[in-house]
N, C-alpha and C positions, 0 to 999 in steps of 0.2 A: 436287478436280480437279487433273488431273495439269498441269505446266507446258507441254510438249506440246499438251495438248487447250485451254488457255488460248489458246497462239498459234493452232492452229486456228483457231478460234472468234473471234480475233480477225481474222484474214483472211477468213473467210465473210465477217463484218460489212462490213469493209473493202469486199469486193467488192459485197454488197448494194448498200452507200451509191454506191460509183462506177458500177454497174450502172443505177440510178435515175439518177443525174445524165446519164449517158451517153444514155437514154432519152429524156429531156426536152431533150434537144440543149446545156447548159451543159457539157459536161465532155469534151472530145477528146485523145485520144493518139497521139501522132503524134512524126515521125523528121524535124526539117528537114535542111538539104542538108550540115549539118555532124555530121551522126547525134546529133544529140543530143536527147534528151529532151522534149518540153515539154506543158505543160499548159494548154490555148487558155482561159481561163476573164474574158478581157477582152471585155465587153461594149459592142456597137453598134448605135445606134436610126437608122432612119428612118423617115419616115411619108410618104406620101400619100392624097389621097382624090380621089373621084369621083362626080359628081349626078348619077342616073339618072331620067328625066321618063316621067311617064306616058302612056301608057295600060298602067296593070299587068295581068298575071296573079294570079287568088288565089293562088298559090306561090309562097314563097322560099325556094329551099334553099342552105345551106350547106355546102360540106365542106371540114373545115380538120381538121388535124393541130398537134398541140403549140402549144397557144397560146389567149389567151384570148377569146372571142366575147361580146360586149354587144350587148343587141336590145333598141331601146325605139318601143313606139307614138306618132305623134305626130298632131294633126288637120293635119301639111300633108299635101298631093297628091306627093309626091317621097319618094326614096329617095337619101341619102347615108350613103356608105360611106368610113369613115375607114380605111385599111389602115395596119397599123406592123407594121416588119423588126425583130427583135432578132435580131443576129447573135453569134455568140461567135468570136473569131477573135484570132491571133495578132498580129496589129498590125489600123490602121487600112485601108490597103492593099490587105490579104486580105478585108477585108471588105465595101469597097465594090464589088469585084468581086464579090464576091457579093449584094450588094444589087442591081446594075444589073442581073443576069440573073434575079433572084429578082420574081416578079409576080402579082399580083391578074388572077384570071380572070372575064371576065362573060361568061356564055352566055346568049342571053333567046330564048324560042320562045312559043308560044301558049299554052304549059300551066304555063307555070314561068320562072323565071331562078334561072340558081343562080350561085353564087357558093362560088369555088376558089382554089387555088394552083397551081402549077407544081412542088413540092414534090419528085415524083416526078425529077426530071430531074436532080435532085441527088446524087453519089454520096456527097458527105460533106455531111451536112445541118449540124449544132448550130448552128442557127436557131430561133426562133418565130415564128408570123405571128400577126396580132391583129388582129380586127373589131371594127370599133366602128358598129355601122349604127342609122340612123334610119329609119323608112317609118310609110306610111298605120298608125293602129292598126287592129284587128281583119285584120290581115294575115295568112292561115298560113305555118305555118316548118315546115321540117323540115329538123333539120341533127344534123349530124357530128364530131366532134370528140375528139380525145384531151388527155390532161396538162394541163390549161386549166381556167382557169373561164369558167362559163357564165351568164350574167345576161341576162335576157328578161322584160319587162313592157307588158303591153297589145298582144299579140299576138290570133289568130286560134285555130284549131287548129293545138297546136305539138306539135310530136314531138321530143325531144331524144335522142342517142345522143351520151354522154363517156362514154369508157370508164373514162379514170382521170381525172375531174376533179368541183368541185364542182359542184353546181348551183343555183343562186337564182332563181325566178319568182315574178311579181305581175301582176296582174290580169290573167288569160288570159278573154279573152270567148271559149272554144269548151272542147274538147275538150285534152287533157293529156297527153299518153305521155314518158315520162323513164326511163333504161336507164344505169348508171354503177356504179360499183365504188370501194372504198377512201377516197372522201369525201363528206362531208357534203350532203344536199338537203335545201334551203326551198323549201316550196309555201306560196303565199297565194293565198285569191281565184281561183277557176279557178270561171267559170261554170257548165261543163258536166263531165262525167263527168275523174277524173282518175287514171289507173295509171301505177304505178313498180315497176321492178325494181330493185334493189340491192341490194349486200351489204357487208361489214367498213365501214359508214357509219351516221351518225344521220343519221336522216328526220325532217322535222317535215310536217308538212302541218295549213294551218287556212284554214277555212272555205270548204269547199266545196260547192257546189247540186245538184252533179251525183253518182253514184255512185263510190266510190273503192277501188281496189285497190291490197296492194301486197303483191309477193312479196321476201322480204330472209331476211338471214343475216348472222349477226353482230355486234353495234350495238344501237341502239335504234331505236324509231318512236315519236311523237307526233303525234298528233291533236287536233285543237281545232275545234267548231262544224263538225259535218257533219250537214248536213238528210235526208240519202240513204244509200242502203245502204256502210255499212264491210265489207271484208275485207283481214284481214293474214293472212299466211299466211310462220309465219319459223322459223328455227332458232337456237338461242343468241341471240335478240332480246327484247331487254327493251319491251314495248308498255306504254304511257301514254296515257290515252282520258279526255277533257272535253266535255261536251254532245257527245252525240252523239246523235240524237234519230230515226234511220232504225233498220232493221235491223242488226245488226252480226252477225260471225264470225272469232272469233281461235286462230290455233294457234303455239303455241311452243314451245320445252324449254330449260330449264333457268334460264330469267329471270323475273324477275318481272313480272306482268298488271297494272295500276291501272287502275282507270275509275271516274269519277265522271258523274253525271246523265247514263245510256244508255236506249236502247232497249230492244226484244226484241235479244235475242243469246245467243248460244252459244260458248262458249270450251270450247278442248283442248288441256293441256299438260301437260306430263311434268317433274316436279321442277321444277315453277314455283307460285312462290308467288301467290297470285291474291286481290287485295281488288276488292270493289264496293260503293260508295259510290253509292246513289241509284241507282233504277232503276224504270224502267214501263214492265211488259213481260214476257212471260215470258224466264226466264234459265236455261242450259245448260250445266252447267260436267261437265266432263271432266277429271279428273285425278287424280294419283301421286305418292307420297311429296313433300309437302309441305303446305300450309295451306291453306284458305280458309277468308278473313273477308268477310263478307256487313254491310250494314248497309241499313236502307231501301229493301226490296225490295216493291214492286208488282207483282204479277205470280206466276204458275207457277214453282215455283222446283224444276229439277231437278239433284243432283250424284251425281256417280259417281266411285270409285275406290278406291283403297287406299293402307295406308301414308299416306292424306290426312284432316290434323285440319280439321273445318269449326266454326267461331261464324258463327253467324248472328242478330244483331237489327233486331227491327221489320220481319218478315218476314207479307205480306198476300196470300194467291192462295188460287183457288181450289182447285190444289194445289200440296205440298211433299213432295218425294220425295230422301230421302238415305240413299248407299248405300256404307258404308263398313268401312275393317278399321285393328287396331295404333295408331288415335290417338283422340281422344277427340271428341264431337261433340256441341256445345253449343249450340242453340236459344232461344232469348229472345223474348220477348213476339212468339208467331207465332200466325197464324189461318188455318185452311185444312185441307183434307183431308192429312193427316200419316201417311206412311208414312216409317220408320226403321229400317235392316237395316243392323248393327252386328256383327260378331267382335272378340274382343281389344281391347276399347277400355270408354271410359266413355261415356254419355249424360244429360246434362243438358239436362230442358224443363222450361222454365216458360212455358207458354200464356198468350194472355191467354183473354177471356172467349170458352168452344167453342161456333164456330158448323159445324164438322164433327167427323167420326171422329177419333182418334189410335193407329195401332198403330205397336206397336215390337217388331220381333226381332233379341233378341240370343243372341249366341253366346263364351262366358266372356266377358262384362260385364256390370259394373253398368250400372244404372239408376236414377235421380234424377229424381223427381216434381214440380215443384210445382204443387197442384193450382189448378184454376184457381176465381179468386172468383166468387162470386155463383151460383154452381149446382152441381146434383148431378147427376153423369151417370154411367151405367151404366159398372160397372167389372169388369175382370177382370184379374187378376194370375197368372203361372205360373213359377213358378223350378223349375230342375232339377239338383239338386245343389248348390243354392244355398238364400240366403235372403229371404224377403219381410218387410221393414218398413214396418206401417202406422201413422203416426203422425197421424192423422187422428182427435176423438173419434166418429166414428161408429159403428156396428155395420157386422159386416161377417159375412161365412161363409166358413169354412176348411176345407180337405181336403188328403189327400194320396192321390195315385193314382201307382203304379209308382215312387215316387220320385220324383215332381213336385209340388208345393207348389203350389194353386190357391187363391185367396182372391178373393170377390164381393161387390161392396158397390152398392147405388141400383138395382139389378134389375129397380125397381117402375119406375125413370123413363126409360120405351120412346120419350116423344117428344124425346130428348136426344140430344146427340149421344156415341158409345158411346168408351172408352178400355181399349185392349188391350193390354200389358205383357207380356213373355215373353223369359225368357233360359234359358241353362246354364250353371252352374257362376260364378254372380255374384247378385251382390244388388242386390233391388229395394226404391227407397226410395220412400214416399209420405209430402209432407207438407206441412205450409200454406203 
């Protein structure tokens, strides 16, 4: 990199970082009466607050800009609101003039009270205002906010909107809606149904009763102890999933999928790598160049893709259907109607004892048998341009038609369940 493009690049940055300070009200530039330069970056607090008596509305809403909001349920009958000014300003002087014009607004009507600032009236802000409120718990909120964090427990039905700040909830008795960008959300505890949009953020969310969505990009999501139906639906998001015991449906690219002890679900992702751990349920996976590992499967087990290696052990349904190219697919003690459609790759079963069908077609691949114990079940093998090894002492019956390799072994044993083998241009192996 040329020296040039160095200094660039160091003034983007430059400007980024002043850009963001500038946003959140810390960092002013400005011309005093002797033209000179300065950078307001001295800091000033005041606080007041106010008790507001009941008879409430189910509404509280907030709308605050740059600053942080704290919301907790309490069993008294009252609402107190602690307001704090940080200002940034050039001496103390300039600021307390700006504190004494700068104010907490209460609007209260039959359907709501909400709770504001004055903010707009300000042509040079680099202020934050900051709520600190207590009320009835099981209260609803719906509020507003940017650059700030957000901390609410033992609310009502809450609706959150930070555009750029974090957010932290606990015991929400209702309904959930959360909307934010660029940092981080904890969910705990939400009653009733709970969706979140975000993006370039980690999400956690645990333990919720109600049904849960969440649409994101960028980052990760975690999950933990959800009773009710899961959906994530993300781009470059790494998802993490523990008990989850509803339905679920996950789609992502390019990150990696975990889940342990799920439900029925169905997952779709594009060069993500994908394990499941524990499952009862039928399971969906959808995916492209890259892996899946399966372990502990209960349930219908279906996968699709290309370019994607799958192992699967201790696999129980009544079906298994997997359909893949280019990687190798590895099956371990599984039980269930068994379809397997393979190009370019290898396949590895070893069944346990057949209580349905097993066919496999491939296409230039081998194939790797091992047969399963305790019975003999109708068999057929077909290679084409390839080779069939049976290392089995049984008898068996061999042919060859048009250049395909057919070999029959147990023919006689029609109440069994049957095992069908077929490739080109690869070898099939059979053996104990």
């Amino acid at each position: 990199m040329r020296a040039k493009e160095i200094v660039v690049l160091i003034l983007i940055i430059g400007a980024g970082i002043i850009f963001y300070h500038a946003q959140t009200g810390k960092l002013h530039i400005d011309w005093d009466i002797e033209d000179h330069i300065y950078f307001s970056l001295e800091e000033y607090i005041s606080e007041e607050s106010q008790e507001i008596q009941p008879p409430f509305p189910a509404l509280i809403e907030i709308d605050n800009s740059h600053g942080d909001i704290e919301i907790h349920g309490t069993e008294e009958e009252k609402i107190t609101v602690r307001f704090q000014k940080v200002i940034w300003r050039k001496n103390e002087e300039k600021a307390k003039e700006v504190s004494d014009k700068l104010r907490m607004i209460v609007n209260r009507d039959a359907d709501k009270i909400t709770l504001s600032t004055n903010r707009d009236e300000f042509k040079r802000k680099n202020f934050e205002t900051n709520f600190r409120i207590s009320l009835p718990q099981g209260t609803d909120i719906r509020l507003r906010n940017s650059y700030g964090l957000v901390q609410i427990s033992k609310t009502g039905n809450t609706n959150i909107y930070n555009r750029y700040g974090k957010v932290i909830t606990s015991r929400i008795n209702g309904e959930l809606s959360i909307q934010n960008s660029y940092r981080d959300v904890e969910v705990r505890d939400v009653q009733l149904d709970c969706k979140i949009d975000s993006k370039y953020s980690k999400v956690t969310v645990e333990d919720v009763r109600g049904e849960t969505r969440i649409d994101h990009r960028n980052g990760k999501v975690r999950l933990e102890n959800i009773s009710q139906k899961v959906e994530v639906y993300g781009d470059y998001t790494e998802i993490f999933g523990q008990n989850l015991t509803g339905t679920s449906e996950f789609e992502t690219s390019y990150r990696k999928i975990t889940l342990y002890e799920i439900g029925p679900t169905k997952i779709k992702g594009s060069h993500s790598y994908v394990e499941v751990d524990g499952a009862k349920g039928n399971l969906e996976i959808l995916n492209k160049y890259n892996k899946v590992n399966l372990n502990n499967i209960q349930g219908n087990l279906k996968v699709e893709g290309k370019s994607l290696a799958v192992y699967g052990k201790t696999i129980i349904g009544e079906s298994i259907a997997v359909s893949s190219s280019y990687r190798d697919v590895e099956l371990i003690e599984f039980s269930g109607k068994t379809t397997l459609i393979l190009s370019h790759g290898k396949a590895v079963l070893e069944p346990s004892q057949l209580t349905h069908p097993i066919e496999v077609q491939g296409s230039y691949s081998d194939i790797n048998l091992s047969w399963p114990l305790g019975g003999k079940y109708p068999f057929e093998a077909q290679a084409k341009g390839g080779k069939i090894k049976w290392d089995l002492p049984d008898e068996l019956s061999s042919q060859q038609e048009n250049g395909v390799t057919i070999i029959k072994a147990f023919l006689q044993e029609t109440g069994n369940p049957s095992i069908f083998l077929s490739t080109s241009y690869g070898t099939i192996r059979v053996e104990q």
